[in-house]
C-alpha positions in Angstrom: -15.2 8.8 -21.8 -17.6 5.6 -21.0 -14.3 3.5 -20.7 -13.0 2.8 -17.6 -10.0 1.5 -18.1 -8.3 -0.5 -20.7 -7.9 -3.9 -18.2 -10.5 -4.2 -16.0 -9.4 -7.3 -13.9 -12.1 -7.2 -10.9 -15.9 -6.0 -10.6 -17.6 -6.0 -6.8 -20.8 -4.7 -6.0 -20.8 -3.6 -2.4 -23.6 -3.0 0.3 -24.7 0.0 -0.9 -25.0 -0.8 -4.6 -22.0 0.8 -5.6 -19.9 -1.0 -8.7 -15.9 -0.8 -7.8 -13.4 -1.8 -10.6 -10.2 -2.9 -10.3 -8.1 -1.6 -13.2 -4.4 -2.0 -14.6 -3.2 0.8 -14.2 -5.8 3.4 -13.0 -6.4 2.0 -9.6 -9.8 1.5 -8.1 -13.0 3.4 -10.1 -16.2 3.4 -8.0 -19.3 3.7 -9.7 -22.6 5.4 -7.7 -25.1 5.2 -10.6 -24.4 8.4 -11.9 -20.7 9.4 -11.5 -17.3 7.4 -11.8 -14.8 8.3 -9.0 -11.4 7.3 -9.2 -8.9 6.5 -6.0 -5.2 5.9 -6.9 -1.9 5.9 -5.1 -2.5 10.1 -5.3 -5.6 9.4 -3.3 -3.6 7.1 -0.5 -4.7 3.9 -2.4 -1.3 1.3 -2.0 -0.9 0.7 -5.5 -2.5 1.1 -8.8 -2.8 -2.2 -10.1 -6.4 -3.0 -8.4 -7.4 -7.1 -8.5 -9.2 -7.3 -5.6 -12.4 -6.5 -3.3 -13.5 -6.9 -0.4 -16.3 -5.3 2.3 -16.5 -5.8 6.1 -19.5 -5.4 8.3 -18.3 -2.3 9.2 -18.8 -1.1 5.7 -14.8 -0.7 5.1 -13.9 -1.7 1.4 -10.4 -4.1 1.7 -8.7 -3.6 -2.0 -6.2 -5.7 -2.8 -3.1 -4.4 -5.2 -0.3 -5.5 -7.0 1.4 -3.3 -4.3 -0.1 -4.7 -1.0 -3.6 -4.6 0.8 -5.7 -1.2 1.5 -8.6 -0.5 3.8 -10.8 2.0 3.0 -13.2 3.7 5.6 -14.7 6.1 3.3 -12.3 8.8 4.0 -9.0 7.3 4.4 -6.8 4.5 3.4 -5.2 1.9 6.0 -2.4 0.2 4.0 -0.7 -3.0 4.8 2.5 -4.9 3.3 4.8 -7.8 4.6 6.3 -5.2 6.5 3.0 -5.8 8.6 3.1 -9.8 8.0 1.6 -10.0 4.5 3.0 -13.0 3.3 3.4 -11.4 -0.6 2.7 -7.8 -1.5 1.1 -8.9 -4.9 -2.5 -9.5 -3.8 -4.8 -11.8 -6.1 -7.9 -12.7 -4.9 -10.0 -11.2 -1.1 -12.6 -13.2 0.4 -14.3 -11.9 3.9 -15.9 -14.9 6.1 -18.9 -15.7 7.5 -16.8 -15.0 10.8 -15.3 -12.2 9.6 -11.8 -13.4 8.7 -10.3 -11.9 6.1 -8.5 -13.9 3.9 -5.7 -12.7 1.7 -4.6 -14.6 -1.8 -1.0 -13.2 -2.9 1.6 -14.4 -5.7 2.9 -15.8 -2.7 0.5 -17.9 -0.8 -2.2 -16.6 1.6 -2.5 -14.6 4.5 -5.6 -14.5 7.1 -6.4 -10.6 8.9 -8.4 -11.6 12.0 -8.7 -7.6 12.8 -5.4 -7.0 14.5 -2.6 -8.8 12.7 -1.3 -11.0 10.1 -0.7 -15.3 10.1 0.3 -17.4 7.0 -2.1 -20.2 6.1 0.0 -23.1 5.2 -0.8 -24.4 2.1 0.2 -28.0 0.9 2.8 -28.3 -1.7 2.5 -31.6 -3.5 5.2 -32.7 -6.4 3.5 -31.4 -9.7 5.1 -30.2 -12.3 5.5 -26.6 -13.7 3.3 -26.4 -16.9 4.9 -24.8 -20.0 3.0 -21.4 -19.5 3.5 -21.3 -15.9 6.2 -18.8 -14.3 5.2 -19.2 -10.5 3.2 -21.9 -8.7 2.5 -20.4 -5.5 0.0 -17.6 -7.2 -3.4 -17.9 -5.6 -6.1 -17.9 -8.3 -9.2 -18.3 -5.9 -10.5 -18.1 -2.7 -14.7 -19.1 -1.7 -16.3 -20.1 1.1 -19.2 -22.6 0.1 -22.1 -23.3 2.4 -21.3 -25.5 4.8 -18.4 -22.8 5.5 -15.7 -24.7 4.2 -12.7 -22.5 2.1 -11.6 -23.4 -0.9 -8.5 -22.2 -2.3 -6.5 -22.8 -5.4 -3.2 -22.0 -7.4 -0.5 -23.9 -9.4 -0.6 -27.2 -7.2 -4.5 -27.6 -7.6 -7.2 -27.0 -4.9 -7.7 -27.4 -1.5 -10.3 -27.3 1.0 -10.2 -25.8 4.5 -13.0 -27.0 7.1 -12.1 -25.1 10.0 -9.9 -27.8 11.3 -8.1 -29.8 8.4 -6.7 -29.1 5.4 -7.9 -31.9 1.8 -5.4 -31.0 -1.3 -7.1 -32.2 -4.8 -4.7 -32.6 -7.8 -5.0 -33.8 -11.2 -4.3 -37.3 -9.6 -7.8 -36.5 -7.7 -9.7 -36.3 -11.3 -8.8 -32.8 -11.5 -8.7 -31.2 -15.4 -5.4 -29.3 -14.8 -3.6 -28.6 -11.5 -3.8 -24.9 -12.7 -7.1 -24.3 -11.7 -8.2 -20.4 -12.5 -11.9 -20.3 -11.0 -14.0 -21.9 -8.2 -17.6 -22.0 -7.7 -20.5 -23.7 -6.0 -23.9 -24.4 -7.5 -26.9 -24.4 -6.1 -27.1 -28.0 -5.4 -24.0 -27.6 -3.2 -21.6 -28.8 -5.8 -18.1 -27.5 -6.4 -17.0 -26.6 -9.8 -13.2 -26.4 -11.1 -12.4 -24.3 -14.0 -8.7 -25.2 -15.0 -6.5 -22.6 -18.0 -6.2 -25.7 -19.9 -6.6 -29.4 -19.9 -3.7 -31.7 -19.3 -3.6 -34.4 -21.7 -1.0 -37.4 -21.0 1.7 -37.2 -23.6 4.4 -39.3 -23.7 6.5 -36.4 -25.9 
């Protein structure tokens, strides 16, 4: 069967060429060029409901669940929940630093790994208000690093950007399209790019 699954929510390309795919609900499908190989909750995998990737120097594969966060080695799974100090078991997004930090997007807020444990990134919470469609604010949509190394991060109160030292919050108020902004990137001229679910037009109604 050349389907995967029927919701593929994530493809990551790791060091070694290898295609993973986050699925709902089949759990994480690795693809080697020739063979699919499939690592689920049987397999030690935290949760089947895969959204997430990331790889380490050390060649471990971080895969973030619906469930919590899993480490692969190659062999074995490493799994971590807020009984470890994730901030929200429902993972959304993985991004691994130019200085190694792992940094964990959840339903919830974030978390940053440093290697041995667990701190909550403070996010700031301005007053917007809770769009039609929306059922939770505090879901984490993106995480990148651009590069001059800053980390931008976004969810139902718009974007922010980290610098290592100080935290800049940009809403709608800032000339955003929508404070739900879905997707994050940086061209090659260094310029960051917003892509927002829908565009907020001012209605009196």
């Amino acid at each position: 069967d050349p389907q995967i699954a029927e919701y593929v929510v994530e493809i990551f390309e790791d060091s070694k060429g290898n295609l993973w795919f986050g699925t709902i609900p089949n759990g994480a499908a690795k693809y080697d060029g020739k063979a699919l190989t499939y690592f689920t909750t049987k397999d030690g995998l935290i949760g089947n409901t895969v959204t997430s990737f990331a790889e380490d120097k050390e060649g471990n594969m971080w895969i973030g669940t619906h469930s919590g966060l899993s480490k692969y080695d190659g062999k074995t799974f490493t799994n971590f929940t807020n009984k470890d100090g994730l901030v929200n078991n429902r993972v959304s997004e993985l991004l691994i630093d130019k200085k190694e930090t792992l940094w964990i997007g959840t339903w919830g807020g974030v978390s940053i790994f440093n290697g041995i444990t667990f701190s909550t990134f403070p996010l700031h919470k301005p007053e917007v208000k809770l769009l039609p469609y929306q059922s939770i604010m505090d879901m984490v949509t993106e995480i990148i690093e651009d590069k001059q190394g800053n980390i931008w991060i976004s969810d139902g109160y718009g974007a922010g950007k980290y610098n290592g030292k100080s935290f800049t919050h940009y809403t709608k108020k800032d000339g955003l399209a929508s404070t739900d902004v879905q997707v994050i990137r940086e061209d090659k001229q260094g310029n960051i790019w917003f892509g927002s679910r829908v565009v907020e037009f001012d209605n009196p109604d």
